[in-house]
N, C-alpha and C positions, 0 to 999 in steps of 0.2 A: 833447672827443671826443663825437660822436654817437653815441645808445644804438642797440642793434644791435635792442632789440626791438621797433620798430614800432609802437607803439601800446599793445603785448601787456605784463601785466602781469610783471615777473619773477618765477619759479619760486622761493620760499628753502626753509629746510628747514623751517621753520613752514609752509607751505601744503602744501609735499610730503608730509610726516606725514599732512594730513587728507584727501587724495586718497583714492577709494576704491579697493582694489586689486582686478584683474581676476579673474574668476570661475580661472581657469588660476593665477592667482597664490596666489588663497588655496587652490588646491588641491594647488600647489607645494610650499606653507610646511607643510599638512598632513599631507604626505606625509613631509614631512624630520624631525616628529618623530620621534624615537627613544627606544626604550624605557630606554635606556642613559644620556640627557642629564642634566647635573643640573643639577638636580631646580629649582633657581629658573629656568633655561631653559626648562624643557620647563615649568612654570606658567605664564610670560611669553608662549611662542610660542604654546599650545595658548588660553590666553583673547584673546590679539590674534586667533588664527583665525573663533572664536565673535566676536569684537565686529564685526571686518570683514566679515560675514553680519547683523550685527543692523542697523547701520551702510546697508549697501545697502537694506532693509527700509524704514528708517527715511526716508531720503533719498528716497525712490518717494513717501512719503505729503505732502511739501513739495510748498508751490506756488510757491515760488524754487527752483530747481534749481541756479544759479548755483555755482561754486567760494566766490565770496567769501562768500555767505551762510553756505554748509556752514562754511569755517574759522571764522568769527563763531561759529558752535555749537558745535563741536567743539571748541575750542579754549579756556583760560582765561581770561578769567572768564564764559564762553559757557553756557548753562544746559545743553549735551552733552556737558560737559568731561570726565565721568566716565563708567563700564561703568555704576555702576550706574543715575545718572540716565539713560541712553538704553534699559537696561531696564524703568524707571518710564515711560518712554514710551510705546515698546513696546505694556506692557499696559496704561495708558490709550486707546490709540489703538486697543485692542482687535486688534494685527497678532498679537498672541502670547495662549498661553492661561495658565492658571495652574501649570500642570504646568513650563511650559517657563521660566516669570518664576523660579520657583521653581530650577530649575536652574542657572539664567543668573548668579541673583542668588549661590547655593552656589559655583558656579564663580569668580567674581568677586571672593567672600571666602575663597577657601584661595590664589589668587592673591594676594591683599596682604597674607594672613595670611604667607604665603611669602617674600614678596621683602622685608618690610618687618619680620620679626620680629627682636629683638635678640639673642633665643636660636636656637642651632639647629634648625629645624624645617626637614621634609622630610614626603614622603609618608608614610613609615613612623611616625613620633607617631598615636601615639591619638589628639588633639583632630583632626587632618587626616584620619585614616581615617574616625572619626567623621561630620565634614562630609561625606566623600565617601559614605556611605551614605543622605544625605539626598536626595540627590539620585536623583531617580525613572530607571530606565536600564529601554531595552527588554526585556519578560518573558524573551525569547529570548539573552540576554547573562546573565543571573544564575547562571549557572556557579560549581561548586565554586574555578574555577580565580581569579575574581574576587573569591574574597572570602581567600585566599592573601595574606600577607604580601609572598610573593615573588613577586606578579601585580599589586603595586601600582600600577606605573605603567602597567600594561596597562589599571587604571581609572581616571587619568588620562586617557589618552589616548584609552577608550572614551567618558565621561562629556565630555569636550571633543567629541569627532566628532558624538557624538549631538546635541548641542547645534547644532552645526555644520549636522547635516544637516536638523532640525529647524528650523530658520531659510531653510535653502536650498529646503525643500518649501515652507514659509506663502507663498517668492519665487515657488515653480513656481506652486502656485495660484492664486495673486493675479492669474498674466497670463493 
């Protein structure tokens, strides 16, 4: 039987992953955090949002644009395979500054600290609340309310958006 695609590369779930998603999509997936998810969803979905803003940043500064290139990078054993090697990018290619490297990188690591630890950990441990105060957040958010136990994932969710929005400005300026 003759392939239906014409020429055209087929779509799998390997290239679909490194797709970049639409500015409306990551603003979708931002919006659906909730402060109530646990807690290894809402670390997953909130640094996927940040990577998918570092991710578009990153892709502007190439001079292959190409899908196939991008998957070659992004992908194992590709030198973009990871959050934090495309943060190390990032601030070599000087698109970000130190402030935000430093965020990116914090967010990155209470993310794998999270998903990947053998004991129970969540936002409420010490060692996570911890990290999450390393992380430099707008003077105007430093509320009683955010340094509350039971506001935790409210700084989840702030220190991810920040992140977010701060990658989506360096995009506005840039053009």
């Amino acid at each position: 039987m003759a392939s239906r695609n014409r020429g055209r590369d087929k779509l799998n779930l390997r290239k679909y992953t490194a797709l970049l998603p639409e500015h409306e999509e990551l603003a979708k997936i931002a919006e659906g955090l909730k402060l109530d998810q646990h807690h290894i969803l809402l670390a997953v979905t909130g640094q996927t949002v940040v990577e998918g803003h570092l991710e578009k940043l990153l892709r502007r500064k190439l001079a292959k644009k190409d899908e196939e290139t991008w998957v070659s990078l992004v992908h194992e054993p590709g030198p973009l395979a990871s959050f934090n090697k495309k943060v190390m990018l990032a601030d070599a290619l000087g698109v970000i500054d130190e402030a935000t490297k430093g965020g990116l990188l914090h967010i990155g690591k209470i993310r794998n600290s999270i998903v990947h630890s053998k004991k129970p950990l969540d936002f409420t441990h010490d060692l996570i609340r911890d990290e999450f105060r390393k992380i430099p957040l707008p003077k105007n958010h430093r509320l009683k309310a955010y340094k509350d136990i039971q506001a935790r994932s409210n700084r989840v969710v702030l220190a991810m958006s920040d992140a977010a929005a701060r990658l989506e400005f360096i995009k506005d300026a840039a053009e």
